[in-house]
Backbone bond lengths (Angstrom), bond angles and torsions (degrees), N, CA, C in turn:
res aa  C-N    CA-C-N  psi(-1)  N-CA   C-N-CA  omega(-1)  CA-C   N-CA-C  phi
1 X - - - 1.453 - - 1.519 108.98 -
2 X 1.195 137.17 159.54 1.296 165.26 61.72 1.385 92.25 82.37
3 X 1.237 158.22 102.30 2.159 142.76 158.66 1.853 77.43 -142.74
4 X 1.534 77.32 156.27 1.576 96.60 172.58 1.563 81.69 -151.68
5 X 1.662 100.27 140.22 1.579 103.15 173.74 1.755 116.78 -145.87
6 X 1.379 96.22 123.01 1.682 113.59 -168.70 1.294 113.35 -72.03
7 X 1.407 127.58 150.06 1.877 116.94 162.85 1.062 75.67 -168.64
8 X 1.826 102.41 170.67 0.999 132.83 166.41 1.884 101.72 103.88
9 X 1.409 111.18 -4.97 1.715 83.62 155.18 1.312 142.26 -122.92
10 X 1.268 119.49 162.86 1.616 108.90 -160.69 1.810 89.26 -158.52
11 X 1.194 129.75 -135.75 1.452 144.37 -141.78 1.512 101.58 -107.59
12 X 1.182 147.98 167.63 1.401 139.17 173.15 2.031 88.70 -176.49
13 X 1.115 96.20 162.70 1.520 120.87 173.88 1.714 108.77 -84.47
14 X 1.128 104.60 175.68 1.628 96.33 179.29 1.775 76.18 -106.25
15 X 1.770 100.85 148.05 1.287 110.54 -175.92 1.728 110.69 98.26
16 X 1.308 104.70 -5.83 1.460 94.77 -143.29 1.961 88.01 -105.72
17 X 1.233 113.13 -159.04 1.354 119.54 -166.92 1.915 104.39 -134.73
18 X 1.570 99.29 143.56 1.528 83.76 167.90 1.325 79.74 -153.57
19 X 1.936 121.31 152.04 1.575 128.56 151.19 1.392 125.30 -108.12
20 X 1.133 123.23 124.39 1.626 132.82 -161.53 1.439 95.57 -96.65
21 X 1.495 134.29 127.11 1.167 137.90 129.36 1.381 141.22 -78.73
22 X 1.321 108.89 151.77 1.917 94.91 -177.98 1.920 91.80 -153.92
23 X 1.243 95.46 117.25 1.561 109.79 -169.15 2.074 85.36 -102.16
24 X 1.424 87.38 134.58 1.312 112.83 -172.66 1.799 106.87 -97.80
25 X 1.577 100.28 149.89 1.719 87.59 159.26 1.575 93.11 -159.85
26 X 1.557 95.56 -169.51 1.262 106.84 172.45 1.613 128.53 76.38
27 X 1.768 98.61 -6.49 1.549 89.05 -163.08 1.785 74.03 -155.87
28 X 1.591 117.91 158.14 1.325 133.56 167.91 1.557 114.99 -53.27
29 X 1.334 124.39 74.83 1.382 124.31 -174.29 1.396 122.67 -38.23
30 X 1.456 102.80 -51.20 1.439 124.85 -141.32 1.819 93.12 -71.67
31 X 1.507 101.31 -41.82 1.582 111.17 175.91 1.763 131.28 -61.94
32 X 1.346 95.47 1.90 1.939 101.20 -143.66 1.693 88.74 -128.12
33 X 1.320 93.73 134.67 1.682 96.27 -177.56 1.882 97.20 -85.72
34 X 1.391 93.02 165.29 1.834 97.50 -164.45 1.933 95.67 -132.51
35 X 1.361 98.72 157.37 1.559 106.33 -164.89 1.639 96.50 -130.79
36 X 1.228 120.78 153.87 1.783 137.43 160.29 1.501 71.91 -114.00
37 X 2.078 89.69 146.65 1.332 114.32 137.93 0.989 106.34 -141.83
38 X 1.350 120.86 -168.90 1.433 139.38 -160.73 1.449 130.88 -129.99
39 X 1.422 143.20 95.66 1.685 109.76 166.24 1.254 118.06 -108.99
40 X 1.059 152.45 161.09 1.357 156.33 104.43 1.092 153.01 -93.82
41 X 1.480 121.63 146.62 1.392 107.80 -125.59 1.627 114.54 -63.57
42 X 1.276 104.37 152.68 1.447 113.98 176.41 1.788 109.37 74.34
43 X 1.107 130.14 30.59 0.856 137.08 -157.64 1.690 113.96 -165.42
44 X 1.701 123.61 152.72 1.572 121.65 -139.94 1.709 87.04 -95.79
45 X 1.014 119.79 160.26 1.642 125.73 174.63 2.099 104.68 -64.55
46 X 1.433 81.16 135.73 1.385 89.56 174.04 1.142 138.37 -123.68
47 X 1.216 136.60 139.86 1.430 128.75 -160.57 1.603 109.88 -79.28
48 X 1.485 115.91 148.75 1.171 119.35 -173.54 1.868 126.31 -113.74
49 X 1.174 83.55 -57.36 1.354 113.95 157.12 1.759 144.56 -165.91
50 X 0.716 138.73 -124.17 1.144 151.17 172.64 1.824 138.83 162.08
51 X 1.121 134.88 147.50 1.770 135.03 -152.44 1.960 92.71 -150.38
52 X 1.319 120.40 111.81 1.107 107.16 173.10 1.211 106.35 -104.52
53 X 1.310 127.26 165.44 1.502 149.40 -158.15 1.726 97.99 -46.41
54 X 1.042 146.11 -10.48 1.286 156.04 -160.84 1.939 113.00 -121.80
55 X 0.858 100.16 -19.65 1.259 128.20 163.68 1.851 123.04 91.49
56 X 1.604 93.08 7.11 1.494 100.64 161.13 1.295 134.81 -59.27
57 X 1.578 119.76 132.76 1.525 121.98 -154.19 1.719 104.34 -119.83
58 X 1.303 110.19 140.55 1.184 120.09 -175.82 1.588 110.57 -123.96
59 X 1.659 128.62 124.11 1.072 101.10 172.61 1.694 115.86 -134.90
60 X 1.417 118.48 158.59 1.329 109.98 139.55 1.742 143.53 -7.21
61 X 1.266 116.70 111.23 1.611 99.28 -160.94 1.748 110.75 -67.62
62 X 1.588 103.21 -22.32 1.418 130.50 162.29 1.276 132.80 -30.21
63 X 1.824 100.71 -36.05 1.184 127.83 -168.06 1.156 116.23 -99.20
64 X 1.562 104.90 -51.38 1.117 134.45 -138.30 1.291 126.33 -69.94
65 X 1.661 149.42 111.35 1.332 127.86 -136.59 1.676 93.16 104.39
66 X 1.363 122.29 -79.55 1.834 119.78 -159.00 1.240 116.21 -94.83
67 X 1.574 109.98 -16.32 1.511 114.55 176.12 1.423 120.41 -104.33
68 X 1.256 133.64 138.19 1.431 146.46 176.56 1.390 141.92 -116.24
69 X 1.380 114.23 72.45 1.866 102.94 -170.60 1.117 116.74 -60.11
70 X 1.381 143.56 171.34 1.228 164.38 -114.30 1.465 119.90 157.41
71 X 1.515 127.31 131.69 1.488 124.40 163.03 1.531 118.30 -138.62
72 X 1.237 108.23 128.94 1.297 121.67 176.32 1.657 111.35 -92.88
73 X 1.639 119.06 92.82 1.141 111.87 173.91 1.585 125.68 -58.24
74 X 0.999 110.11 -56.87 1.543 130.76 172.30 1.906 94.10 -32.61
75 X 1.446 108.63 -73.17 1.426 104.24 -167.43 1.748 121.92 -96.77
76 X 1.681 100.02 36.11 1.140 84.77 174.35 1.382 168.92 68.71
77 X 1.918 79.87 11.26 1.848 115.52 -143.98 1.325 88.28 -152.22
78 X 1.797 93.87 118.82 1.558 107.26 157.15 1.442 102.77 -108.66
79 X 1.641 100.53 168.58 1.317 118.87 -157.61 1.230 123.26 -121.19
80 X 1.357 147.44 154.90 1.536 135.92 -175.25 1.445 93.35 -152.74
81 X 1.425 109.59 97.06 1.775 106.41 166.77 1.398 97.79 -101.80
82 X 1.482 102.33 142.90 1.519 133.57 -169.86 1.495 96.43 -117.60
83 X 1.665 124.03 132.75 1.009 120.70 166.10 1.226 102.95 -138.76
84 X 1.838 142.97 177.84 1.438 145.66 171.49 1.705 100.69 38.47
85 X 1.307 92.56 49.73 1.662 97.47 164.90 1.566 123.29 -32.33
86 X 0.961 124.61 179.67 1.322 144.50 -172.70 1.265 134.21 -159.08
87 X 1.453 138.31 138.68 1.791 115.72 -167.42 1.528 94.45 -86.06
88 X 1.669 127.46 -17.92 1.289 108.30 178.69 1.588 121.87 -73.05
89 X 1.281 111.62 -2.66 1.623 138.32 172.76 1.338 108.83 -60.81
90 X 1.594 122.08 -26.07 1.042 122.35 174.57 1.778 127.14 -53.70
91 X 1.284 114.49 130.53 1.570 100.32 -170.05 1.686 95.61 160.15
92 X 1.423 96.86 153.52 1.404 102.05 176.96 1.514 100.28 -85.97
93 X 1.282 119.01 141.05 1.499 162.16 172.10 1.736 126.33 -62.55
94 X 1.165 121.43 55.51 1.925 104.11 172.69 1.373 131.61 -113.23
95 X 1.006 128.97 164.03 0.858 135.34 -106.55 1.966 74.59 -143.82
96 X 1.673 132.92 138.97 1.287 120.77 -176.76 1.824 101.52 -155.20
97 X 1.463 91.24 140.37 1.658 94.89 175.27 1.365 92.31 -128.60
98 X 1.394 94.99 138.43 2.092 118.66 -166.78 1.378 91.12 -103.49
99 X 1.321 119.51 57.50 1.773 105.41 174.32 1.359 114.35 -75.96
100 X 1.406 102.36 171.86 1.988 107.76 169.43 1.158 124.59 -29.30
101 X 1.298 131.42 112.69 1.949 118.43 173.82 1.286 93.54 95.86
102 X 1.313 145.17 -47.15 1.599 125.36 -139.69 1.130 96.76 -176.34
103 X 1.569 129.37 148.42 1.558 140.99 168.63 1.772 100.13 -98.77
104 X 1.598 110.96 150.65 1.197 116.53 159.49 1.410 124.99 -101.06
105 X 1.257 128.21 171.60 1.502 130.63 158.46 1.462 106.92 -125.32
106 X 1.745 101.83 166.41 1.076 128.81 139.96 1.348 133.48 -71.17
107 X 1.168 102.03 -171.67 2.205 89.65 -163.22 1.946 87.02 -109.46
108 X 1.442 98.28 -24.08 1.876 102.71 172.23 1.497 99.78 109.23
109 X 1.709 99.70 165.77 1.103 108.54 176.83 1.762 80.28 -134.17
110 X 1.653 100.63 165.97 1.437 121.33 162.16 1.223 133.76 -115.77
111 X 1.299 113.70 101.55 1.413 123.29 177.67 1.455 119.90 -101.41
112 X 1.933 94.86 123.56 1.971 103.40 -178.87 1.590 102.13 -124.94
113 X 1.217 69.40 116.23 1.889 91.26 170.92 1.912 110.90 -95.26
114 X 1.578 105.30 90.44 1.074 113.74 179.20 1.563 111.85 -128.66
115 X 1.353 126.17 -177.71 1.347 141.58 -178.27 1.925 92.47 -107.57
C-alpha cells in the first residue's frame, strides 16, 4: 500500500535552516508529482509547494525565495529545504501524493521556529 514518511523536523532559530524528508512507497514514485503542506496550529492546512515527476517546482509565495523542493528518484525521497526560517514557519509538515482516484498523506513532521 500507499505510506509516505516525513523526518527531519524538530526546533530551528529564526534565520536558521531545516531539511524535511519524506521517503515514498507503494506506488511508482519517480512518475508521480509530490506536494509539501503545511499546518499550524489552529489554523486550515496549507499548501507549500510542489516538484512534478520532471522536476519542475512550484511554490507558495509564502515560501517562495527560502524554500526548496527536491527529489530523489533512485531513493524514493522528496525533499523540503527550509532556509531564513521564520516563527510563522512554525507548523506541522506533510508531505502528499495526488495519485489517480485519491491523494495520500504523511502522518507529518513538526517544525518550531523559535528563539
Amino acid at each position: 500500500q500507499v505510506q509516505l514518511v516525513e523526518s527531519g523536523g524538530g526546533l530551528a532559530q529564526p534565520g536558521g535552516s531545516l531539511t524535511l524528508s519524506c521517503i515514498a512507497s507503494g506506488f511508482t514514485f519517480s512518475r508521480s508529482t509530490m506536494k509539501w503542506y503545511r499546518q499550524a496550529p489552529g489554523k486550515e492546512r496549507e499548501f507549500v509547494g510542489f516538484i512534478r515527476s520532471f522536476g519542475e517546482t512550484f511554490y507558495a509565495a509564502s515560501v517562495k525565495g527560502r524554500f526548496t523542493i527536491s527529489r530523489n528518484n533512485a531513493k524514493n525521497t522528496l525533499y523540503l529545504q527550509m532556509n531564513s526560517l521564520k516563527p510563522e514557519d512554525t507548523a506541522v509538515y506533510f508531505c502528499n501524493a495526488p495519485l489517480p482516484g485519491t491523494e495520500y498523506w504523511g502522518q507529518g513532521t513538526q517544525v518550531t521556529v523559535s528563539t
